[in-house]
DRENMILO-83682 format. One record per residue: x, y, z of N, C-alpha, C in turn. Coordinates in steps of 0.001 Angstrom, whole numbers. Layout:
! residues N
REC        nx        ny        nz       cax       cay       caz        cx        cy        cz
REC         X         Y         Z         X         Y         Z         X         Y         Z
...
***
This chain:
! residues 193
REC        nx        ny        nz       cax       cay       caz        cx        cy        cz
REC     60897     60187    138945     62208     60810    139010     62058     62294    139349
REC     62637     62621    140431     62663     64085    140528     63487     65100    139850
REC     62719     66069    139690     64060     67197    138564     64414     68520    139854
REC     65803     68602    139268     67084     68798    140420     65611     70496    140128
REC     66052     71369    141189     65557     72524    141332     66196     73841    139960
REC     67603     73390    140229     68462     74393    139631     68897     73968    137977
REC     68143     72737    137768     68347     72447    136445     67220     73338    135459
REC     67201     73771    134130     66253     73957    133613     65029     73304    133361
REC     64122     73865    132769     62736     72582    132188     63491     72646    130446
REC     63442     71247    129742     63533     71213    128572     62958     70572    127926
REC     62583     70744    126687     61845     69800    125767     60336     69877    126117
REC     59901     68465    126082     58460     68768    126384     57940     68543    127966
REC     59287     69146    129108     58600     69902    130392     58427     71003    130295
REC     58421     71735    129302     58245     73221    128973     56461     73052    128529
REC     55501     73486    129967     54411     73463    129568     53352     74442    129660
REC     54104     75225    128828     53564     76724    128527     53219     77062    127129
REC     51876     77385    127434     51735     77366    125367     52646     78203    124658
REC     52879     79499    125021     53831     80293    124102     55130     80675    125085
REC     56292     81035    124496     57646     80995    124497     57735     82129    123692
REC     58700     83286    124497     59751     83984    123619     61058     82632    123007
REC     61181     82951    121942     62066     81981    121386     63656     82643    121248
REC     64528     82010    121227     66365     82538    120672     66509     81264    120194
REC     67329     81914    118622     67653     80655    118267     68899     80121    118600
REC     69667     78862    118100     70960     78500    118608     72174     79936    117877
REC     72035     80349    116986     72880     81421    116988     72736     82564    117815
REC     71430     82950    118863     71339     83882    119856     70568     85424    118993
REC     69680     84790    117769     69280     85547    117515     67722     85515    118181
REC     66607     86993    117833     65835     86813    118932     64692     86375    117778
REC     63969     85172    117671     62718     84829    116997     61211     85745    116927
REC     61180     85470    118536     59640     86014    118683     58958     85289    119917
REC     57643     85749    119807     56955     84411    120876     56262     83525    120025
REC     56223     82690    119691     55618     81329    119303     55331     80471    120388
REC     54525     79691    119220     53846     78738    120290     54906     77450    120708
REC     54664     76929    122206     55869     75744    122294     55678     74629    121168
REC     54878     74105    121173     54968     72891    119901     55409     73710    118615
REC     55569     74986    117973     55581     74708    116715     58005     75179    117237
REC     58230     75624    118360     59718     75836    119215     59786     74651    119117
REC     59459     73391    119832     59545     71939    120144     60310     71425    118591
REC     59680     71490    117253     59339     71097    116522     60755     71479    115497
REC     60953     72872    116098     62075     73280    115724     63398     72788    115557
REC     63407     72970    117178     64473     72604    117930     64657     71075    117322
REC     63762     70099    117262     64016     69029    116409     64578     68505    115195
REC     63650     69196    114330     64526     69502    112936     65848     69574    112961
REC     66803     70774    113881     67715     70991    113495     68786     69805    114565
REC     68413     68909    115816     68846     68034    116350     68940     68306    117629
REC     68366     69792    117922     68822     69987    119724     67787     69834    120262
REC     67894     70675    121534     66517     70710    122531     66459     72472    122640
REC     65144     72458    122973     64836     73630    123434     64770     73623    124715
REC     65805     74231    125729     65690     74945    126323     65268     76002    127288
REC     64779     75969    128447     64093     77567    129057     65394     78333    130075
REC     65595     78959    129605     66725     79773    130486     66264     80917    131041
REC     65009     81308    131176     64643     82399    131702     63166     82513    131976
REC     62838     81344    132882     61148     81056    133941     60474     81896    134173
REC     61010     83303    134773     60912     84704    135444     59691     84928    135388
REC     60171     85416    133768     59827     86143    132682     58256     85701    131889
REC     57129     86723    131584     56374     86326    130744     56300     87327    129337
REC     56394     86266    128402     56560     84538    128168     57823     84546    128811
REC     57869     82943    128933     59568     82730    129794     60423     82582    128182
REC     61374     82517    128376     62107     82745    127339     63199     81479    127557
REC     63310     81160    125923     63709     79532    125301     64411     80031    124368
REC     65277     78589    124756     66600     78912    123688     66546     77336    123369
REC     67082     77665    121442     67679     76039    120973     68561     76019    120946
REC     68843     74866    121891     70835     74568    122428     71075     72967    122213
REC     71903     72515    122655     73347     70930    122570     72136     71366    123719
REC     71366     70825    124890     71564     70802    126820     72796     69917    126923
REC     73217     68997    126021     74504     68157    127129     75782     69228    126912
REC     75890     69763    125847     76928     70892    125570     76887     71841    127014
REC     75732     72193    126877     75406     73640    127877     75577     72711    129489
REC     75210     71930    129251     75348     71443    131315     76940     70927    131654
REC     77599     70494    129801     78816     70080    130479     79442     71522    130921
REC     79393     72679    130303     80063     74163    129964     79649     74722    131275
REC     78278     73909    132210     77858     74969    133175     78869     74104    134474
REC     79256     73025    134373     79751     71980    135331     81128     72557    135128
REC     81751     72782    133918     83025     73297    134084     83137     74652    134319
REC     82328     75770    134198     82281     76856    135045     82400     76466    137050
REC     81505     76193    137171     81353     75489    138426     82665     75303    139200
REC     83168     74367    138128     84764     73424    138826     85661     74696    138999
REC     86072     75507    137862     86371     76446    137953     86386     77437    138698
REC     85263     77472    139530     84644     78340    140386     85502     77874    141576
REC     84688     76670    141882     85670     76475    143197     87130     75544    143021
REC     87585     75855    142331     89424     75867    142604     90015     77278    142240
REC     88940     78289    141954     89874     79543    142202     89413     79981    144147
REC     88806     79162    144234     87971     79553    146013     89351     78885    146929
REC     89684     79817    148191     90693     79231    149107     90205     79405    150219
REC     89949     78535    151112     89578     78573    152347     90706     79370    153311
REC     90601     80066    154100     91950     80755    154539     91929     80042    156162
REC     93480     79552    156743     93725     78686    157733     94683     79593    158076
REC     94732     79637    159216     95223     79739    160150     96476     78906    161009
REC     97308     79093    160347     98636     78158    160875     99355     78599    161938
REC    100202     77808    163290    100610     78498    164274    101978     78068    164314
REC    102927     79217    164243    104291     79281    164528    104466     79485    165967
REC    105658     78748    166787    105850     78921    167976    107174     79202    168442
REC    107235     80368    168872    109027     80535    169060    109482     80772    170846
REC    110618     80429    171136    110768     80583    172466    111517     81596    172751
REC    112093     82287    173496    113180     83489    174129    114253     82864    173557
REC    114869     81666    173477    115930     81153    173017    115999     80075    171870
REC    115105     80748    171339    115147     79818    169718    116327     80266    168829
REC    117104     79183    168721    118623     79639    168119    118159     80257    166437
REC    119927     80493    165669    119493     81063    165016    118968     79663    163764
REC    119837     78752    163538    119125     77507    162682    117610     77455    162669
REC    116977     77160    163779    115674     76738    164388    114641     78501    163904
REC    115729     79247    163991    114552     80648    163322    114755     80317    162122
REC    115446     80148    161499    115266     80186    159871    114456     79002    159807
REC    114330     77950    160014    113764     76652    159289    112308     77531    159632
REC    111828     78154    161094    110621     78678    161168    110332     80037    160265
REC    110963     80522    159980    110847     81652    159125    110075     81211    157714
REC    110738     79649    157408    110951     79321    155697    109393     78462    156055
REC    109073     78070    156824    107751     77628    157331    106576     78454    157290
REC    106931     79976    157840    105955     81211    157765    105725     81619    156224
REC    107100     81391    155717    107171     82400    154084    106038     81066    153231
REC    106626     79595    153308    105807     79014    152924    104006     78830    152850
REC    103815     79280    154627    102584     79481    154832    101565     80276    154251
REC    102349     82099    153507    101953     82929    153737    101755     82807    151885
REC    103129     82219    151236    102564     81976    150117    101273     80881    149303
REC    101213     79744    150476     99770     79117    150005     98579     80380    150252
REC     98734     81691    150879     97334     82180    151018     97087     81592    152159
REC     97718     81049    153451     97352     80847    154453     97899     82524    155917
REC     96964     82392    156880     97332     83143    157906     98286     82408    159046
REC     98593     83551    159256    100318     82718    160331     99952     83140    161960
REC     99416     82374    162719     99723     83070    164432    101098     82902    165179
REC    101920     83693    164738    103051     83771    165561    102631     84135    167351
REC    103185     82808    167944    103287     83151    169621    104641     83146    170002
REC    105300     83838    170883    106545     83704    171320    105389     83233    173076
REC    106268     82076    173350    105772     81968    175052    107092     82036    175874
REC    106680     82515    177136    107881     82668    177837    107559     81627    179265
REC    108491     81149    180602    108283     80635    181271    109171     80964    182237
REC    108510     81260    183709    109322     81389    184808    109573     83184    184458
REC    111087     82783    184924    111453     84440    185396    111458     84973    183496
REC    111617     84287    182731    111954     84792    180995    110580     85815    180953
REC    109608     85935    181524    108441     86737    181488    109654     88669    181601
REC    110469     88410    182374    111110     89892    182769    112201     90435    181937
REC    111980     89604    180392    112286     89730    179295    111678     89983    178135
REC    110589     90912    178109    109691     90803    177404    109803     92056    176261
REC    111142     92458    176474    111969     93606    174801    111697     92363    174236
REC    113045     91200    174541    113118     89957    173252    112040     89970    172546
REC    110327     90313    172956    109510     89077    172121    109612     90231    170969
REC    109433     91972    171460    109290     92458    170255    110643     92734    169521
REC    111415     92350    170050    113201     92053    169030    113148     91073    168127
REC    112281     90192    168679    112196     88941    167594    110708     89318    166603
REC    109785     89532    166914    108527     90395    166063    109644     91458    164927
REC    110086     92146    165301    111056     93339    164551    111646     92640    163198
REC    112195     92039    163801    113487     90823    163035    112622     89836    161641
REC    111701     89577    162892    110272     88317    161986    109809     88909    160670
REC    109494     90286    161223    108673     90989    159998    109580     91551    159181
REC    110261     91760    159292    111626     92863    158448    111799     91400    157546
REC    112650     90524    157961    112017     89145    157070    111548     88715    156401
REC    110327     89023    156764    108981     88530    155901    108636     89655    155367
REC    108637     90713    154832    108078     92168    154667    107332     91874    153095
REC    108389     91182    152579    107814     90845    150752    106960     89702    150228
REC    106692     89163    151419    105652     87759    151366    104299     88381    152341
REC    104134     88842    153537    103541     88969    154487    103258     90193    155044
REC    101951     90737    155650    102054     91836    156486    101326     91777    158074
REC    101294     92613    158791    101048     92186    160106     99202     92335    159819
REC     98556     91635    160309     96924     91341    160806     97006     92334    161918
REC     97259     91559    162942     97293     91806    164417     98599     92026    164801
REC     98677     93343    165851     99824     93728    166156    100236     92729    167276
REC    101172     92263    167818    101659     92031    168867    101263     92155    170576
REC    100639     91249    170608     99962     91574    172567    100369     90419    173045
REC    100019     90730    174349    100543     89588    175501     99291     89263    176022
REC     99037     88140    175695     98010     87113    176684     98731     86533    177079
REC     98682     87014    177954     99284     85670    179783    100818     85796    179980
REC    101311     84313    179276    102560     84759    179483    103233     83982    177520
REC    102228     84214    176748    102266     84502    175515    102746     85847    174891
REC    103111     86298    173733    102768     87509    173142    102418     86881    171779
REC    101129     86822    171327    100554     86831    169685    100771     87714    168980
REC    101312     87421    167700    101105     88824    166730    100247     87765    165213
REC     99249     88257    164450     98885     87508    163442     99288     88139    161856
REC     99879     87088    161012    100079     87808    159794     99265     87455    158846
REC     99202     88141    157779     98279     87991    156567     99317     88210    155217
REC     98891     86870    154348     99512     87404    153082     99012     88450    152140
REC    100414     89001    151683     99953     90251    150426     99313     89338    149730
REC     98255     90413    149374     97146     90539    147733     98166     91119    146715
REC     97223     90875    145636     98170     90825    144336     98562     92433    144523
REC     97393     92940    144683     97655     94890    144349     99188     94827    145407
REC     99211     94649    146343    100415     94947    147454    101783     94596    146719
REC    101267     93064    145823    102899     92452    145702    103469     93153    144254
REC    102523     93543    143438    103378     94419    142498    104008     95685    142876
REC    103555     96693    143630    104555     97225    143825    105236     96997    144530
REC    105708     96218    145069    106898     95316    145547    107976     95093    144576
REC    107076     94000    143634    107825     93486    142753    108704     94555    141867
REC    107716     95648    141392    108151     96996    141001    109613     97674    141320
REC    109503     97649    142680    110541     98102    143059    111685     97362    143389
REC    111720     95984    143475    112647     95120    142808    113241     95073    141487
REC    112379     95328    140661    113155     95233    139282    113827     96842    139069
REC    113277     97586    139405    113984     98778    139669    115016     99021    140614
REC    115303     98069    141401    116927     98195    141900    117903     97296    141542
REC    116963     96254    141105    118088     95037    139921    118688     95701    138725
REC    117533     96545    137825    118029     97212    136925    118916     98721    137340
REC    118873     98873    138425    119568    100277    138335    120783     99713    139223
REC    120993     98841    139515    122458     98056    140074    123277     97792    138921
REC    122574     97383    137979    122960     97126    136423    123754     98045    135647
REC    123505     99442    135814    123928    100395    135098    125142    101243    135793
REC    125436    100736    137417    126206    101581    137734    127342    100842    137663
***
């Protein structure tokens, strides 16, 4: 049976005559020898432990190991569900995207921007609509003024071809409190007048 790399050595794969020892309360023993640690750790029902190879002596602790590997597996899990992969979602608007069809895309962007995803807004144009090219930043203007309390601009607004891209990024926490800040400070001062 092979032993995983990143697991510890415990018990009697610990084959080093002496050990700095910790006991299960995390106090510090000494270096002793492993059999009379082994012997220990028995008595009281756990395993001993090496949490620190490095080191000479390597240094051993008496622990639960199924306690400590379940506690290191739920760190772990923990770990990655605070992790977000960041995507890249693409909104597409035309010169004549009415006003219904902007809001449902708007509530699509705000949605986007609150999973922690990035938004590529393209406006494309076709034919002669290219000799209209205020609209794309009338509608960019409009987009962001919009979105100002969910979202901020990445990338400004350019024209590839007969595209114009602009990319957004959602606020971080630091950005959205003072936001929020200054929301409750005009809710409450609407209040008093």
């Amino acid at each position: 049976m092979r032993r995983d790399s990143d697991e510890p050595r415990v018990n009697h794969r610990i084959r080093i005559p002496e050990i700095r020892l910790i006991d299960e309360e995390g106090n510090q023993v000494g270096i002793i020898a492993t059999s009379v640690a082994m012997e220990m750790a028995q008595e009281r029902g756990l395993d001993l432990v090496e949490v620190s190879p490095g080191s000479r002596p390597p240094v051993c602790r008496i622990m639960d190991f199924g306690k400590y590997k379940y506690e290191q597996s739920k760190k772990a899990k923990e770990a990655r569900k605070k992790q977000h992969t960041v995507v890249v979602k693409e909104v597409q608007f035309r010169p004549k995207t009415d006003d219904h069809d902007y809001g449902f895309k708007l509530r699509n962007i705000i949605r986007f921007l609150e999973h922690k995803d990035k938004v590529k807004v393209t406006l494309r144009f076709r034919g002669r609509e290219m000799s209209h090219m205020d609209f794309a930043m009338q509608t960019f203007q409009r987009l962001m003024a919009d979105i100002a309390e969910h979202g901020k601009i990445e990338q400004e607004p350019k024209q590839e071809g007969r595209t114009v891209v602009m990319i957004l990024a959602p606020l971080n926490e630091k950005e959205r409190r003072p936001q929020r800040a200054r929301e409750e400070e005009a809710a409450s001062g609407g209040v008093q007048e």
